[in-house]
C-alpha positions in Angstrom: 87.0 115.7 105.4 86.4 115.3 101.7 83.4 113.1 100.0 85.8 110.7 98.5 84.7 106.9 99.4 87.3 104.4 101.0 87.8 101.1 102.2 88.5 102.3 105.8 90.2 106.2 107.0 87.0 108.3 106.5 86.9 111.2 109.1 90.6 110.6 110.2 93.3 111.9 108.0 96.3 109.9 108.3 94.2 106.7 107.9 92.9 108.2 104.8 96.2 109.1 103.6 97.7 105.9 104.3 94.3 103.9 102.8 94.8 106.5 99.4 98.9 106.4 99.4 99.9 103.2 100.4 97.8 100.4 101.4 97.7 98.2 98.7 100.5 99.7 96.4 102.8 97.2 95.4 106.0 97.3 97.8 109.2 95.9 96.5 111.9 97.7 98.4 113.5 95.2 101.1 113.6 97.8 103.8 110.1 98.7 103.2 108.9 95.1 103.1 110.2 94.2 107.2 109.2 97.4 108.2 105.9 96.5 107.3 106.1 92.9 108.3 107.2 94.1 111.8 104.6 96.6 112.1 101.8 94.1 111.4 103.6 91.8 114.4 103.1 94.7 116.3 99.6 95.2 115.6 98.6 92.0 116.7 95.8 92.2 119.2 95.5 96.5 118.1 94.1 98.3 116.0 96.4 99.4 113.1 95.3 103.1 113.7 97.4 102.8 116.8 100.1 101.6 114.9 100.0 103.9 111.9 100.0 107.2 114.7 103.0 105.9 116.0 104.5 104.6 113.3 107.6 107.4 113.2 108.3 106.6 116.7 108.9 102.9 115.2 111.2 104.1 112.7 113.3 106.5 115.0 113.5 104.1 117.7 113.8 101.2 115.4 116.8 102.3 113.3 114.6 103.3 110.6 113.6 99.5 109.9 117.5 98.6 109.0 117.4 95.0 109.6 121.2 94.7 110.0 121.3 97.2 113.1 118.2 95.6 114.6 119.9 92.1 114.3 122.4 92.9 116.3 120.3 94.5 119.0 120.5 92.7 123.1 119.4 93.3 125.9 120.3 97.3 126.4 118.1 97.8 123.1 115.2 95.8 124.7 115.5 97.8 127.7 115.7 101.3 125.7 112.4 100.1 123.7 110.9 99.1 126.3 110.9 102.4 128.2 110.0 104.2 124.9 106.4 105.2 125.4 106.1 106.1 121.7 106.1 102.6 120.4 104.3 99.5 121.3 105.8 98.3 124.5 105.7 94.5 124.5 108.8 92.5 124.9 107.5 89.4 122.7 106.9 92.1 119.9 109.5 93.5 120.4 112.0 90.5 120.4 110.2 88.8 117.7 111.3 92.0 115.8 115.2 91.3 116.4 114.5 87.6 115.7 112.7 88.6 112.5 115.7 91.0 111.4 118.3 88.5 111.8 115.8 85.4 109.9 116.0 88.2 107.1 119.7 88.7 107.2 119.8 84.7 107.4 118.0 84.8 104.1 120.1 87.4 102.1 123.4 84.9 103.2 121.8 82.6 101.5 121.6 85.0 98.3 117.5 85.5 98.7 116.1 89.2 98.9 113.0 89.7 101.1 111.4 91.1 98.2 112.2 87.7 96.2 111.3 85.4 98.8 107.7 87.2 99.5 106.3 87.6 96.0 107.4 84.3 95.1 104.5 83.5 97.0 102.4 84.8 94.3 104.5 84.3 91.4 105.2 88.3 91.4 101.4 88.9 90.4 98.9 90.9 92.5 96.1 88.9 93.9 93.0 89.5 93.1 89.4 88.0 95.7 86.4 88.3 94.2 84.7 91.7 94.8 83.3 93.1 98.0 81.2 96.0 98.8 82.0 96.0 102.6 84.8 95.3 104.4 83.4 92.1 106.8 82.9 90.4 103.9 86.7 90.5 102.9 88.1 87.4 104.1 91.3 87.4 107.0 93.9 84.5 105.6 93.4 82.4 102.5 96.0 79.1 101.4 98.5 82.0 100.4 98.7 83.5 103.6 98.4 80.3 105.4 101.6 79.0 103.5 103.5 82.2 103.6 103.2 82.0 107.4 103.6 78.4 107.9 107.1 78.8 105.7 108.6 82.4 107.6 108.0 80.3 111.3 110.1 77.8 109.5 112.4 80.2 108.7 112.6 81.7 112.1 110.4 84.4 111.8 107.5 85.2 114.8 104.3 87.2 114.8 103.7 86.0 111.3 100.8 83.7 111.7 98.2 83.6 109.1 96.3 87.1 109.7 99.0 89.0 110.1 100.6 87.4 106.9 96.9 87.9 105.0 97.0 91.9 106.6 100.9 92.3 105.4 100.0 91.4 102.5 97.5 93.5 101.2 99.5 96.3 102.8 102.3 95.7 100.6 100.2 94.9 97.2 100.4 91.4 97.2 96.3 91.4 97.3 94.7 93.7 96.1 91.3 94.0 98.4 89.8 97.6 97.8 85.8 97.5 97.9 84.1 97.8 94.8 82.7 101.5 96.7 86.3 102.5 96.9 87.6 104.9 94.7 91.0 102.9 94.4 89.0 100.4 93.6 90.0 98.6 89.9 88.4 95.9 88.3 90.7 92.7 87.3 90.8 93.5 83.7 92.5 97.0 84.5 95.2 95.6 86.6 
């Protein structure tokens, strides 16, 4: 492996791919966006190493994320994903998916994008915690997070509770969390 220095991913290559390529780059694409949101449900309780190595199998058995095919999966969908040893196989995950697909398509009826709705929670700006050189120190919710999950249960949304929320969202740019050791790491005034 190379010499570079990372949040997380050293010594595994897809994690360091993923760490270098995507975590923490701004996501604004709707499709995108719930694929990550579901993929956080699912690692609830996981590590998302699991999750990220079996992240195609998601997307193949998931309809590649398209929330208007997964709302309209029943019971023979459940029972396919459930079978599918590729994915996660838990039924509450797995439902909350469908649950969450159709709370989306609920939103864009009434004439919200999932893109909209999300950053609105930040006023469309990247979030910025103070500094940390390691990565207990970074901190696992915050009011953002807490109100962004407190607001999709409303909306009909499960697996969102306040970690996941605070994980989603430095997946997907919203907060930007790279250690002050990490090369992708920026101070504010470069932003």
């Amino acid at each position: 492996m190379d010499d570079v220095r990372r949040c997380f991913g050293g010594g595994d290559p897809l994690m360091a791919l993923y760490h270098d390529d995507e975590w923490g780059v701004p996501v604004h694409d709707d499709r995108l966006l719930f694929e990550h949101l579901v993929l956080d449900g699912f690692q609830a309780g996981l590590s998302w190493r699991t999750i990220l190595y079996k992240r195609q199998a998601f997307r193949e058995s998931f309809d590649g994320f398209d929330p208007e095919r997964i709302a309209g999966y029943g019971r023979p969908q459940v029972a396919r994903l459930m079978k599918n040893a590729g994915i996660v196989r838990n039924r509450q995950k797995i439902e909350a998916a469908i649950g969450n697909a159709r709370a989306v398509l609920a939103m864009r009826q009434a004439g919200t994008t999932l893109d909209e709705y999300l950053w609105s929670f930040t006023d469309g700006q990247v979030m910025r915690n103070r500094p940390r050189r390691n990565w207990e120190k970074l901190p696992t919710s915050n009011r953002v997070s807490d109100a962004l999950s407190k607001d999709l249960r409303l909306r009909g949304f499960a697996f969102v509770g306040t970690t996941i929320c605070y994980a989603f969202m430095q997946a997907v740019g919203m907060i930007d969390d790279h250690l002050t050791i990490c090369h992708r790491y920026r101070p504010a005034e470069r932003l």
